[in-house]
Each structure stands twice: as C-alpha cells, then as structure tokens.
C-alpha positions as CSV (number, residue, x, y, z in Angstrom):
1,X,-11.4,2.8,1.3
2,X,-8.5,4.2,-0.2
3,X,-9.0,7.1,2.8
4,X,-8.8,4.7,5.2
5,X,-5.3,3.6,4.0
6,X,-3.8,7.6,4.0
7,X,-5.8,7.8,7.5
8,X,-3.7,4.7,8.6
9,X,-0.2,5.8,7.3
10,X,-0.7,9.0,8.8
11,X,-1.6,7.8,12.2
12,X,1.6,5.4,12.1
13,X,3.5,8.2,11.4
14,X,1.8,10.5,14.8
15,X,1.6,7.3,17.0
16,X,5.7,7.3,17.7
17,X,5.4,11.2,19.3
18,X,2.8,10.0,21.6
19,X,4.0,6.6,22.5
20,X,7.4,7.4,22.9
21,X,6.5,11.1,25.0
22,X,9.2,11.9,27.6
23,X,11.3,7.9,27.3
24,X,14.5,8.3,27.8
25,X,16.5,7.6,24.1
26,X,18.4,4.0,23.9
27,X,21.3,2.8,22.7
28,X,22.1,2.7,18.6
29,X,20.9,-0.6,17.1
30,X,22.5,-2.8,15.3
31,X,23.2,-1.8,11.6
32,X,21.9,-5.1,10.8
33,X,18.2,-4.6,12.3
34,X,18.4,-0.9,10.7
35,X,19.3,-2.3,7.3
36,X,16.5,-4.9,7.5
37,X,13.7,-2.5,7.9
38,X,14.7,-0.3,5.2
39,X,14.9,-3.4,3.0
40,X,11.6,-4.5,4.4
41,X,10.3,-0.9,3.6
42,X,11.8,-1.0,0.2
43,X,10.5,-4.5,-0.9
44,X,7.0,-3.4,0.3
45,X,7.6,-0.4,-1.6
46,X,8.2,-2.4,-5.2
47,X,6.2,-5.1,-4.8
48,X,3.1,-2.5,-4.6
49,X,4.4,-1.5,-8.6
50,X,4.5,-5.3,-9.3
51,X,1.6,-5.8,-7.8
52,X,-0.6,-2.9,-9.3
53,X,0.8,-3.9,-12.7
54,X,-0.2,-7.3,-12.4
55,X,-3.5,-6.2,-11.4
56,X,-3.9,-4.1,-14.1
57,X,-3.3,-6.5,-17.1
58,X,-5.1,-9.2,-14.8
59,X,-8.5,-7.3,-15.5
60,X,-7.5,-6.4,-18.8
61,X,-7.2,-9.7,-19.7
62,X,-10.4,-10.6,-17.6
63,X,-12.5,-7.8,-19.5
64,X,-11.9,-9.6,-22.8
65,X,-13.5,-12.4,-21.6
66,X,-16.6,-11.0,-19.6
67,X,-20.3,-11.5,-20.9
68,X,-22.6,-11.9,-18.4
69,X,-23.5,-9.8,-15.2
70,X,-22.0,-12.8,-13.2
71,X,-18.4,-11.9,-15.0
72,X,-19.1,-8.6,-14.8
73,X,-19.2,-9.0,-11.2
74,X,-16.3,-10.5,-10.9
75,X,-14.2,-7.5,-12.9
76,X,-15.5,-5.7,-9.8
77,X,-13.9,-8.1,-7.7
78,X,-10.9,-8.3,-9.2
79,X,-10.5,-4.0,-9.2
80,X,-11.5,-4.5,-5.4
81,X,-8.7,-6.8,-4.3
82,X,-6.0,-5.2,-6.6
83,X,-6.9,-2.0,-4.9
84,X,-6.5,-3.5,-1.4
85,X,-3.5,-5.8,-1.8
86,X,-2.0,-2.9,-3.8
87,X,-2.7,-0.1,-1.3
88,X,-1.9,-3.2,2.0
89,X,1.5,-2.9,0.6
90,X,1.6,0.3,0.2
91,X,1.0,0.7,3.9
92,X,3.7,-1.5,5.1
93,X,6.5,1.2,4.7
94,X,5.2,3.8,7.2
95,X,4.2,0.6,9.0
96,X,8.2,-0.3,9.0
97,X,8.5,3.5,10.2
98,X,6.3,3.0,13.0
99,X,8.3,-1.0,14.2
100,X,11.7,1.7,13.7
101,X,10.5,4.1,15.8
102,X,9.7,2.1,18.7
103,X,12.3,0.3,18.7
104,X,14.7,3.0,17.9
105,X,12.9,5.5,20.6
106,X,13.2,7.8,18.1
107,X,9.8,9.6,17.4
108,X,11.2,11.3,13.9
109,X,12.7,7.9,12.2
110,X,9.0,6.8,11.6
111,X,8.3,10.8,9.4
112,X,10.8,9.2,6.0
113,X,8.9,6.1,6.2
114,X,5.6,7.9,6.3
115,X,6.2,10.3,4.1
116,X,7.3,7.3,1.3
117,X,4.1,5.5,2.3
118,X,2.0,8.7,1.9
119,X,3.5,9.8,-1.8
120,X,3.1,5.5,-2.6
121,X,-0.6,5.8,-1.7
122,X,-0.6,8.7,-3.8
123,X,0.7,6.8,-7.0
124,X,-1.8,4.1,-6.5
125,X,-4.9,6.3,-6.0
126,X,-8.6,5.4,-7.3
127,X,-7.6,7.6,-10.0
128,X,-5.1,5.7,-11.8
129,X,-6.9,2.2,-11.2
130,X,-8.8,1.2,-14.9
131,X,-12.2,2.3,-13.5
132,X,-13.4,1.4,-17.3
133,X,-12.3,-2.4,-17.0
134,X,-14.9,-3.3,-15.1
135,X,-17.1,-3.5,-18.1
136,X,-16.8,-5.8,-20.4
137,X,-15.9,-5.0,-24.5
138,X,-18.9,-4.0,-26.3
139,X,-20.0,-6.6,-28.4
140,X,-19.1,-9.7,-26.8
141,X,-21.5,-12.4,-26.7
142,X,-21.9,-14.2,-23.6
C-alpha cells in the first residue's frame, strides 16, 4: 500500500510535464495564492508527524489493553488506518505541487513539492510503523 502512495507522489510530480506540453507560460500569480499553497503543503507536511505520533501511542495504549483475537484485530486496524491517514497526508504536498503547477503553467514548480512528499513518505515507511503492537502484552488475561 505504502507503494501505491510513492507511485502516486511520483506520478503528480510527471503529470505537470505532460499536461502542461507546449502551453504558452501565464502571468505571475498572486503572492497570496503562492503563499497559500506552500502553507497548505506545509500543514500537510506536520500534521503527518502529529498524526503518526498520535497513532503510535494510540496503539500502544490499545496493546495494553488487548486480550482476545477480537482486540487483537482491532490493533490491526488501528496500524492500518494510521498508516493510511498518515501516508494520505503525506501525499498532499506533491498533491499541492501538482494544483501549483497547473495553475502556475510551470511544469518544474510541482519537482520541490514532490520531492518533500517523496522524502515524507520516506519518514513514515512500513518500517518505522510499531509492527510489534499489533500483539497484545504477554500475559494479559482476556
């Protein structure tokens, strides 16, 4: 899954050079709409921290408590929608690359976004995710 994420932020980052192929270049934008995607970008870009943190103690808090198979289920669960809302964000910078591209009809504005997005995705790989939280303490009774 987390493949599908780096295949994404890639492809946003390619998409400007073949949408925007021989368009003439516009006008400068506003500072205002510049500044308000690299905010966007950079909000996208902490909240995935905030978010994976969160995550994490979530389940480590979780795995103190799990028993059963049904509980152990749900660590699953939980480790499955970190990883997605954590890697989602994640996304949104080279996705804020791609919306400045366009609309700047400049293909190369999208590559810093991209390139951010890429090393994020990096950071938050399966690897560093508490693979080991997912089951419970040893000794716990149900």
């Amino acid at each position: 899954m987390w493949l599908g994420f780096v295949g994404g932020a890639v492809f946003y980052a390619l998409w400007p050079f073949v949408y925007l192929a021989g368009t003439p270049d516009s006008d400068a934008l506003p500072a205002a709409v510049r500044s308000g995607l690299f905010f966007a970008a950079a909000g996208a870009l902490v909240s995935s921290f905030i978010a994976r943190r969160w995550w994490v103690n979530s389940l480590a808090a979780a795995r103190l408590s799990a028993g059963t198979a049904a509980e152990r289920d749900n660590l699953r669960a939980r480790l499955t929608a970190g990883c997605i809302v954590t890697w989602g964000l994640a996304e949104l910078v080279p996705i804020m690359g791609l919306v400045g591209a366009i609309v700047w009809r400049d293909s190369a504005a999208g590559l810093p976004f991209a390139i951010v997005g890429l090393l994020t995705l990096y950071w938050h790989r399966p690897a560093v995710w508490p693979l080991d939280a997912i089951e419970p303490v040893a000794g716990r009774a149900a």
